[in-house]
Rosetta silent file (secondary structure, phi, psi, omega in degrees, C-alpha in Angstrom):
SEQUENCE: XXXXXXXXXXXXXXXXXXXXXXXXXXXXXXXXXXXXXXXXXXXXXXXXXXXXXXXXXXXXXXXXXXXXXXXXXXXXXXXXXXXXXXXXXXXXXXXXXXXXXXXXXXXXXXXXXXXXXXXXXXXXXXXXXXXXXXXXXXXXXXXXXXXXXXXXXXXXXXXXXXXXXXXXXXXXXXXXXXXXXXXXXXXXXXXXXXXXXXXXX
SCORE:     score description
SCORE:     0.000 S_00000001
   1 L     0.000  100.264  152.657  108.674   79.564  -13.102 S_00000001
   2 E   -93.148 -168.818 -139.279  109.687   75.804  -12.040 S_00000001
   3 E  -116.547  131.891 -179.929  108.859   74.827   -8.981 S_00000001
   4 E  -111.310  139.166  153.836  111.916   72.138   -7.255 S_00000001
   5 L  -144.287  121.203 -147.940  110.717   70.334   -4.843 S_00000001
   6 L  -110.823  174.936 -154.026  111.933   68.383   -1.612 S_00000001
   7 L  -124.552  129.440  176.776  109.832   66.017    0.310 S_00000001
   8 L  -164.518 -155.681 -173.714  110.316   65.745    4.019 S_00000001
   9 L  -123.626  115.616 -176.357  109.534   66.006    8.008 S_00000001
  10 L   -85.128  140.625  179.467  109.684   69.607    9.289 S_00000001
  11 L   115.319  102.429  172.956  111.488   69.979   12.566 S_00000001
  12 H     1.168  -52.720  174.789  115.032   69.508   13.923 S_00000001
  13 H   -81.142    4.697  174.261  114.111   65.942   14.977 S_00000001
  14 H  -118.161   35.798 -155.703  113.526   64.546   11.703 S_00000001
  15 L  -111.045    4.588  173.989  116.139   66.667    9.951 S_00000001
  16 L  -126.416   26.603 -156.478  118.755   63.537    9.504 S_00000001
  17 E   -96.661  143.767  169.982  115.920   61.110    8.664 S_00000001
  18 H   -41.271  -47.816 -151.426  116.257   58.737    5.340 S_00000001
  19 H   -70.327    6.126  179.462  112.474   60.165    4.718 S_00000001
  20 H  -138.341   57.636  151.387  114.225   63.987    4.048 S_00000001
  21 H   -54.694  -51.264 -168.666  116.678   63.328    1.547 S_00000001
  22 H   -55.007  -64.048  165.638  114.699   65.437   -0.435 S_00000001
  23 H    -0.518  -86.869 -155.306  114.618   68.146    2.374 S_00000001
  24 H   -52.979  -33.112 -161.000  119.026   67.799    2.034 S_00000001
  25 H   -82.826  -38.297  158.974  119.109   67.855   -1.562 S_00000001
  26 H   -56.668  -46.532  176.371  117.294   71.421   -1.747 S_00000001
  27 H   -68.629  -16.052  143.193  119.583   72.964    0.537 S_00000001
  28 H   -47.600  -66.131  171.204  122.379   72.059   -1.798 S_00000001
  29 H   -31.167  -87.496 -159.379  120.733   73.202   -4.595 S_00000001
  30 H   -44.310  -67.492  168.293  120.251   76.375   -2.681 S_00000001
  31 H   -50.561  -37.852 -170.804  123.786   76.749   -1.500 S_00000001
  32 H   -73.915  -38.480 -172.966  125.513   75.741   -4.963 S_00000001
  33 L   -94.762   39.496  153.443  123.021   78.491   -6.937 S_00000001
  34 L    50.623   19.437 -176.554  123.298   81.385   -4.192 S_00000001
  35 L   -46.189  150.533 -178.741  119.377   81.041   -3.691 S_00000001
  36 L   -79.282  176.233  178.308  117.901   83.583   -1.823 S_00000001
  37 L   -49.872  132.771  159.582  116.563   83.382    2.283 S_00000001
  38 L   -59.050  128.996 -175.628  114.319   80.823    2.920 S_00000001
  39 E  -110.399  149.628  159.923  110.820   82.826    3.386 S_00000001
  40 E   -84.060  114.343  145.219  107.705   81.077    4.797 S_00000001
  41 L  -148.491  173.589  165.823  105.156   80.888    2.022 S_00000001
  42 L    76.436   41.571 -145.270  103.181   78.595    0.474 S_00000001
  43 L    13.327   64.298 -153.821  102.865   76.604    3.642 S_00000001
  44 E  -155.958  148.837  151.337  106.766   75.866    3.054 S_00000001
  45 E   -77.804  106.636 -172.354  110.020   76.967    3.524 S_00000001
  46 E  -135.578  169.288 -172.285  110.754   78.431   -0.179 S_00000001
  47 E  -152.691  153.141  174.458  113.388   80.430   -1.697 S_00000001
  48 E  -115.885  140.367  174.942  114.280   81.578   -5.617 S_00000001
  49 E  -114.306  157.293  166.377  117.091   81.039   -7.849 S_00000001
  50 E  -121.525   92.794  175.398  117.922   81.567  -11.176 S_00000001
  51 E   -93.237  125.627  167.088  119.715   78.143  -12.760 S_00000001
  52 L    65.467   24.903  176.045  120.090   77.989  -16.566 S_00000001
  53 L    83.046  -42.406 -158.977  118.506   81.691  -17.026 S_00000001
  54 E   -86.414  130.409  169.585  115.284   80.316  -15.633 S_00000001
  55 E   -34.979  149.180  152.375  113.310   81.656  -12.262 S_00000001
  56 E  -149.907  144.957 -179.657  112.984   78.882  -10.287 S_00000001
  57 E   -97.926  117.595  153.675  111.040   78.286   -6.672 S_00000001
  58 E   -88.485  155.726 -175.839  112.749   75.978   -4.333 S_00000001
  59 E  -161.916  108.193  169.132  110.427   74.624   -1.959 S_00000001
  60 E  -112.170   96.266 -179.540  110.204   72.714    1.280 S_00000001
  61 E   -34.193  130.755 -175.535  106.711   71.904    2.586 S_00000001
  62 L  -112.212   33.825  173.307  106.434   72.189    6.056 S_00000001
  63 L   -86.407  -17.528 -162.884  103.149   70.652    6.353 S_00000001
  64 L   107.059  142.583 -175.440  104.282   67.120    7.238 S_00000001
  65 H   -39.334  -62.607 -179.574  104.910   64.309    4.632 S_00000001
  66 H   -47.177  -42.050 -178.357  101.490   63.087    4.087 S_00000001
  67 H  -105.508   57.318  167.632  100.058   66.655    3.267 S_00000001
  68 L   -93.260   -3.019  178.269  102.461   67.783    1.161 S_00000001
  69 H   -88.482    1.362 -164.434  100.507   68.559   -2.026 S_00000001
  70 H   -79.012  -48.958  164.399   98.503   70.931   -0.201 S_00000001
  71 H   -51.149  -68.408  179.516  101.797   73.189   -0.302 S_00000001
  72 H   -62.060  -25.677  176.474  102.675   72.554   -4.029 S_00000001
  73 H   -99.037    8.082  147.228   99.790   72.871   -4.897 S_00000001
  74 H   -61.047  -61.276 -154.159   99.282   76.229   -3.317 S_00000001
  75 H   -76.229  -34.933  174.331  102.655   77.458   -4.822 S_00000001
  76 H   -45.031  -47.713  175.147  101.658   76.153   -8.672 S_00000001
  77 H   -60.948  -23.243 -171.207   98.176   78.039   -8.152 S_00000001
  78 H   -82.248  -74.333  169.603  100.235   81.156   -7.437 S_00000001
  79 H   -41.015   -3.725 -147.930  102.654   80.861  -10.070 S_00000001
  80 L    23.256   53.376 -175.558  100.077   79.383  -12.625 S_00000001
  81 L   -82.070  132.092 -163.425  103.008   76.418  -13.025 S_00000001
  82 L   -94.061  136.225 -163.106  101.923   73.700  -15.239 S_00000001
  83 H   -42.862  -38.119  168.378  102.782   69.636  -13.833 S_00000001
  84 H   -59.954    3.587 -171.247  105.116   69.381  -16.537 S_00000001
  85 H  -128.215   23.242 -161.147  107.627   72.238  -15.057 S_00000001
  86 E  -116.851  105.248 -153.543  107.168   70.808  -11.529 S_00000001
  87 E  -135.534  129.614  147.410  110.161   68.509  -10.331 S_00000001
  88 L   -76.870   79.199 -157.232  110.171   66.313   -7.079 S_00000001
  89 E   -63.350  125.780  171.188  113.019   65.179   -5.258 S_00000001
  90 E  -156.905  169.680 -169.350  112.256   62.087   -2.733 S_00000001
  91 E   -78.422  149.313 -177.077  113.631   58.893   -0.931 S_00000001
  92 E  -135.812  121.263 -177.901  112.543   55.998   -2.629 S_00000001
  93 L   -66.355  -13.872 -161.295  112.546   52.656   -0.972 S_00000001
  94 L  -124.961   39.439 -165.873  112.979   50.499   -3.719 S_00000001
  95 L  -123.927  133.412  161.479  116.630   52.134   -5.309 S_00000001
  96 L   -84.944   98.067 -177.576  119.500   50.947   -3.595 S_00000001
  97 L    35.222  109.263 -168.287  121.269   52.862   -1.403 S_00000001
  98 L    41.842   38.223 -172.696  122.752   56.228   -3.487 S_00000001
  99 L   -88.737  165.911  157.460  121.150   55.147   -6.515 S_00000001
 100 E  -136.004  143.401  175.012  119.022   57.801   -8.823 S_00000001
 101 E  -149.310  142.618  155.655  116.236   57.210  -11.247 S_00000001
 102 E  -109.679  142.196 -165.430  114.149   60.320  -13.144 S_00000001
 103 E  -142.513  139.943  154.582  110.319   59.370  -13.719 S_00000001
 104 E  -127.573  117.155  151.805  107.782   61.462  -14.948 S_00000001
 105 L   116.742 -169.510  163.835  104.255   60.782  -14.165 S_00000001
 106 L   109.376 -177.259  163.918  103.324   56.848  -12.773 S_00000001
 107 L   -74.241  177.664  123.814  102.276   55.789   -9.301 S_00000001
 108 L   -22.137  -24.597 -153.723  102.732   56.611   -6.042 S_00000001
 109 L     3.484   55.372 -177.669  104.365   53.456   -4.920 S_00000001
 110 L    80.153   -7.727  171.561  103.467   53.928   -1.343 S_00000001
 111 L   -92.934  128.468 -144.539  105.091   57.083   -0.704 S_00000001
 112 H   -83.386  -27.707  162.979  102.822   59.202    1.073 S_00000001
 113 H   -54.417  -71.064 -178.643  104.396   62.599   -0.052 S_00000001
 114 H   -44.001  -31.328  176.765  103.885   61.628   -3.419 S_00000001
 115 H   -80.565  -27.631  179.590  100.248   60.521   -3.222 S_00000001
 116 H   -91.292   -9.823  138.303   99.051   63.944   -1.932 S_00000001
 117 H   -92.974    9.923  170.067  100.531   65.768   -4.508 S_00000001
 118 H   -63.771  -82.744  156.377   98.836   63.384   -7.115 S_00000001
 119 H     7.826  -64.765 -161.767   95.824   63.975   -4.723 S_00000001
 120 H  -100.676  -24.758 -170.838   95.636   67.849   -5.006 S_00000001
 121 H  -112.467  -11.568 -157.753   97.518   68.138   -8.324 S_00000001
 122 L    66.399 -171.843 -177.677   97.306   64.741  -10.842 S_00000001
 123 L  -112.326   29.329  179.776  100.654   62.838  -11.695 S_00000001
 124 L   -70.623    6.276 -154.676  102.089   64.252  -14.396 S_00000001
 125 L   -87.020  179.232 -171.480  104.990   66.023  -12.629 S_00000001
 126 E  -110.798  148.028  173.178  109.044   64.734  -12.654 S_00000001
 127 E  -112.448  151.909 -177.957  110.048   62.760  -10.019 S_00000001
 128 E  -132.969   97.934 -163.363  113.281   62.569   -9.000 S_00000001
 129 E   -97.482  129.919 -178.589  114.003   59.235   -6.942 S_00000001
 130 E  -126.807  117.139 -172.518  117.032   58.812   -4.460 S_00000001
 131 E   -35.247  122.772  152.246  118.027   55.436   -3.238 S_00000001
 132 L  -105.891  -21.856 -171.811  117.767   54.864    0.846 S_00000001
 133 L    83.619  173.419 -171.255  117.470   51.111    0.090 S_00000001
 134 L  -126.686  116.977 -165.838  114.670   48.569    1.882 S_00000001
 135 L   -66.239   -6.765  172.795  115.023   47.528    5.269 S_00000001
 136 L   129.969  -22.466 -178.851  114.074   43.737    4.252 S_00000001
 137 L  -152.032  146.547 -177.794  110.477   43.543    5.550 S_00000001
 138 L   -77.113  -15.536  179.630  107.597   45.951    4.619 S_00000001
 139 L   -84.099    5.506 -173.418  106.606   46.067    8.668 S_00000001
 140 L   -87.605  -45.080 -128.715  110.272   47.623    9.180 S_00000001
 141 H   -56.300  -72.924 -147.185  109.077   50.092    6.389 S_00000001
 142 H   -72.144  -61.100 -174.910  107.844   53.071    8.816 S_00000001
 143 H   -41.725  -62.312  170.784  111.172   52.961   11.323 S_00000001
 144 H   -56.687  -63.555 -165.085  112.992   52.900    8.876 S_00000001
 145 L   -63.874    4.636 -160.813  112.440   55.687    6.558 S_00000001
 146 L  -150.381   46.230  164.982  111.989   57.958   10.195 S_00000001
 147 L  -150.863  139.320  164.960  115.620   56.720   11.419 S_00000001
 148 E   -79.100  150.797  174.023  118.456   58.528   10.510 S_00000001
 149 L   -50.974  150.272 -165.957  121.013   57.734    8.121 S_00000001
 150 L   -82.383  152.173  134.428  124.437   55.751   10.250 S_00000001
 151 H     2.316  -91.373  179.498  127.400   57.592   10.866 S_00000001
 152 H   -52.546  -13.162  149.702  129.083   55.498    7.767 S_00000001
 153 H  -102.817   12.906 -159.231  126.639   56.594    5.265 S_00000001
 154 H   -85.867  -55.533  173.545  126.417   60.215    5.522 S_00000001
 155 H   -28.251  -83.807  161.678  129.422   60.157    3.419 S_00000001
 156 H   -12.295  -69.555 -165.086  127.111   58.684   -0.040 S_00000001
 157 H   -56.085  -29.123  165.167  124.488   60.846    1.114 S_00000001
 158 H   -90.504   -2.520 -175.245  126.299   64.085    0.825 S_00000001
 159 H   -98.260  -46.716  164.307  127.924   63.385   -2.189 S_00000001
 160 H   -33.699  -39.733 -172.452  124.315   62.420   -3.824 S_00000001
 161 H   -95.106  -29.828  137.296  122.612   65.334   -2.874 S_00000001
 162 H   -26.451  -64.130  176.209  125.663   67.398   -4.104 S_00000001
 163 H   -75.331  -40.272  170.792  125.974   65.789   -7.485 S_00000001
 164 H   -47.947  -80.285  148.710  122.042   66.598   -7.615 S_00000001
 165 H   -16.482  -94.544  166.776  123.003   70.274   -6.609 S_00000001
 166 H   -17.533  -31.600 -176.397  125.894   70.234   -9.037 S_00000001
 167 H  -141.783   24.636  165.190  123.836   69.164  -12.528 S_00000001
 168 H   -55.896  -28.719  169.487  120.335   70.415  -11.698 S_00000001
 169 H   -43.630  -33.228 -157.922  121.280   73.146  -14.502 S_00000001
 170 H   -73.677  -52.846 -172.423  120.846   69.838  -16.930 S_00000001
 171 H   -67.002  -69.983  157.744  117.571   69.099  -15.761 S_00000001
 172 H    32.933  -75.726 -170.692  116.389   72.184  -15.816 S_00000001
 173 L   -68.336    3.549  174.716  116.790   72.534  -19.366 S_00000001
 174 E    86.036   23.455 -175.400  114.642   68.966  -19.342 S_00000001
 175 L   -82.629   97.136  177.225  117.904   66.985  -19.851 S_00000001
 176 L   -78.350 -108.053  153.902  116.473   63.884  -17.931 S_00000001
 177 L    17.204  -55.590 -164.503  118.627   61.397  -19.184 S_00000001
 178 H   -91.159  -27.497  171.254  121.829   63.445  -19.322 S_00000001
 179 H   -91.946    7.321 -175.366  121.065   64.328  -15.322 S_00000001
 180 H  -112.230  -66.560  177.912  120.637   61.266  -14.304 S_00000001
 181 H   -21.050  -67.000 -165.036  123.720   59.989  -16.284 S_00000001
 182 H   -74.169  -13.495 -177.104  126.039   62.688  -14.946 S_00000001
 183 H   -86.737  -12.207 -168.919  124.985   62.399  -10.990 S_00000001
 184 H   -98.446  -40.228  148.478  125.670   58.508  -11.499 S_00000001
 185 H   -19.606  -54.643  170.129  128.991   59.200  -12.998 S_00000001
 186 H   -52.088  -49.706 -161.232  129.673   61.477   -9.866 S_00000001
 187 H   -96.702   -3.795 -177.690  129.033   59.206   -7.557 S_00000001
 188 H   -69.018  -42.031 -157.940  131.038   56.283   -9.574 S_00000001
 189 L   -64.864  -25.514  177.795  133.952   59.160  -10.096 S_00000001
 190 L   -79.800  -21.236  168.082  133.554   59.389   -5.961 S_00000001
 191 L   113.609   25.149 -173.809  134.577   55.575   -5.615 S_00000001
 192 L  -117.114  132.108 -156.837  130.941   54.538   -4.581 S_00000001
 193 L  -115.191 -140.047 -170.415  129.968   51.550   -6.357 S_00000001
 194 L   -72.905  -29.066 -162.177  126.909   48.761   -6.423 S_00000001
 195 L  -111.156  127.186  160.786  127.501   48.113   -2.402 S_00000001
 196 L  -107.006  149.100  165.861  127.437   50.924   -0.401 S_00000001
 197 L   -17.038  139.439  174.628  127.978   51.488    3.748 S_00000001
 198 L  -160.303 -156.925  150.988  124.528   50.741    4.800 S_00000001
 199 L   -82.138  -14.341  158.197  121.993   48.963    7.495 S_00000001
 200 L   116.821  -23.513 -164.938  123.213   45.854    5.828 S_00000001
 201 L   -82.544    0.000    0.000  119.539   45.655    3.540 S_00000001
């Protein structure tokens, strides 16, 4: 079983927020593969799929950002899922606006999701990082990622989390490289280029 997982803020009022791309990117995923109802377990909203012949658990902790390994690393312990089958989708401040990068293992860089599943789990898991851009000053840091994306960027943002949806099959099979390639393709083949709509960072 691998385990997908998106990193967010539980609750209506944080449900457009930069910090829960990942949050948007599962519910693609979910819609494009016909995943089944989201059930509460694992202190999460999770649901199963089958992509590329393999089971897979989607899964969005609903503990709050900070405690989020406390989830995954309930649902790994169930499944006996080893860090290497474990894949994280989250906003990453230091990507530029609709940008992607795949990582496996590494730091934390300050993202608070990420350190608490290092915290309860180590850091060998795949990361999946999706550009929100930097507002410009690190005391900005906290508004920003807990402000929703403008009007004028929603556009990017659904086609990113789409193209994610759309070639997840690739990773799956552990095609890093070849997913990352084809979602950057996607969003070139969409007309969005180095400068996107933005706050302007």
């Amino acid at each position: 079983m691998q385990i997908l997982v998106g990193l967010g803020n539980p609750g209506a009022r944080y449900a457009g927020n930069r910090h829960n791309i990942g949050f948007m990117v599962l519910d693609a995923i979910a819609r494009e593969h016909r995943a089944g109802p989201w059930r509460r377990r694992f202190q999460s909203e999770a649901s199963e799929a089958v992509i590329s012949g393999e089971r897979v658990l989607l899964l969005k902790p609903q503990t709050f950002m900070n405690d989020s390994g406390r989830a995954v690393a309930q649902a790994a312990r169930f499944f006996k899922t080893e860090l290497d089958a474990i894949t994280v989708f989250h906003d990453e401040l230091d990507l530029k606006d609709g940008k992607l990068r795949v990582k496996r293992g590494g730091g934390d860089a300050g993202h608070n999701g990420l350190r608490s599943i290092t915290a309860h789990l180590g850091s060998g898991y795949r990361r999946v990082r999706l550009g929100i851009g930097h507002p410009g000053d690190k005391n900005l840091v906290y508004p920003y990622v807990l402000s929703d994306f403008f009007k004028e960027e929603w556009p990017w943002v659904r086609d990113l989390v789409e193209a994610c949806a759309q070639f997840i099959d690739v990773l799956i099979k552990g095609e890093e490289s070849t997913f990352q390639n084809k979602v950057h393709l996607a969003m070139q083949g969409k007309g969005w280029g180095e400068e996107l709509p933005s706050s302007g960072q």
